[in-house]
C-alpha positions in Angstrom: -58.1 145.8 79.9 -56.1 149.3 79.6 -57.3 150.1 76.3 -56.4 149.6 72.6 -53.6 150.7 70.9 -54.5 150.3 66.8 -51.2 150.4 64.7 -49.9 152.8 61.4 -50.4 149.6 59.5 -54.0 149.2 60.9 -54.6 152.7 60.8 -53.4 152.5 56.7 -56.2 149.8 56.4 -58.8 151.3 57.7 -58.2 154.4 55.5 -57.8 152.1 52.5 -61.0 150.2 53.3 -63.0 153.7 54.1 -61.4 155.1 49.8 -62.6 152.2 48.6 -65.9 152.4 49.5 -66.1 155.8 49.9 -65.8 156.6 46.2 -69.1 154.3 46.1 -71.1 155.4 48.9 -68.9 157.9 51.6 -72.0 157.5 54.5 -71.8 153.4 53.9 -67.5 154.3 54.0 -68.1 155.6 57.8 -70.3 153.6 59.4 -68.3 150.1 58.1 -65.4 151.8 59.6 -67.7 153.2 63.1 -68.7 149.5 63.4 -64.8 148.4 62.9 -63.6 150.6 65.4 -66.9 149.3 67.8 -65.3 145.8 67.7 -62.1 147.1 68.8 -63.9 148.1 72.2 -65.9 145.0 71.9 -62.8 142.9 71.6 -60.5 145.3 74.4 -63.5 144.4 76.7 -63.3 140.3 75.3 -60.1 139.5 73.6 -61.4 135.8 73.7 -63.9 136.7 70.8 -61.2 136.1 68.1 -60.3 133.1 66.7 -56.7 131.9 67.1 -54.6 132.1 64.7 -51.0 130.7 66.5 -50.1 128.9 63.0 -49.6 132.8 61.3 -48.1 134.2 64.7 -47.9 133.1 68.4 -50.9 135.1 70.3 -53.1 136.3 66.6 -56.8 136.5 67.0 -59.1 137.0 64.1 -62.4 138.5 65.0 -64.3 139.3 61.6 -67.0 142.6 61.0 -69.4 142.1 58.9 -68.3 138.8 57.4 -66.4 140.6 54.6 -63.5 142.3 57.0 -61.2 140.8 59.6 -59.7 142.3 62.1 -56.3 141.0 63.1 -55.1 141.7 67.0 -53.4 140.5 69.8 -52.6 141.3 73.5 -50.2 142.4 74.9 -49.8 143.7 78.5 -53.2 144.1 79.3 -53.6 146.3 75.6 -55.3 145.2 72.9 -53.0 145.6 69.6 -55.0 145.9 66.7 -52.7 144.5 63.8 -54.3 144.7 60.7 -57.8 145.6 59.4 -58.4 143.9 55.8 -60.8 142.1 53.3 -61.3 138.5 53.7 -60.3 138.0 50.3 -57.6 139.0 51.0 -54.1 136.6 51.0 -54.1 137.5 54.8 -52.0 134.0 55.5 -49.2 135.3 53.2 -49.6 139.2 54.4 -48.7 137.4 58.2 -45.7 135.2 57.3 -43.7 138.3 55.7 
């Protein structure tokens, strides 16, 4: 695979995931988000890891880290696109259909 490409909306979700637990606990803050960005080589190197998810958008994968956070990709042209990075509680159906 040529490599992974994460977008400003993933990027924002990462940050936004790292505040939130950083105002608890900044070491527990970086390595969530060291083992998130892990995955994305992890899934570069395996895009078939995911779960589909073709109901929310043609060629969505789900691939979750650490059972509370998702990450959201797809591939395109041999890159990885890394969509989204959020909470599982999260309304992630409705976040996709906008």
């Amino acid at each position: 695979m040529a490599g992974v490409l994460v977008t400003p909306l993933a990027e924002a979700d990462m940050a936004e995931i790292w505040g939130y637990i950083a105002s608890d606990n900044r070491a527990a803050a970086d390595r969530l988000i060291r083992q998130i960005s892990d995955m994305f080589d992890s899934l570069a190197a395996n895009p078939e890891l995911g779960l589909r998810y073709d109901s929310l958008r043609p060629g969505l994968r789900c691939k979750p880290v650490k059972r509370n956070y998702l990450i959201f990709y797809e591939v395109v042209d041999g890159v990885l696109r890394v969509l989204r990075g959020l909470h599982a509680a999260r309304d992630y159906e409705d976040l996709f259909r906008r």
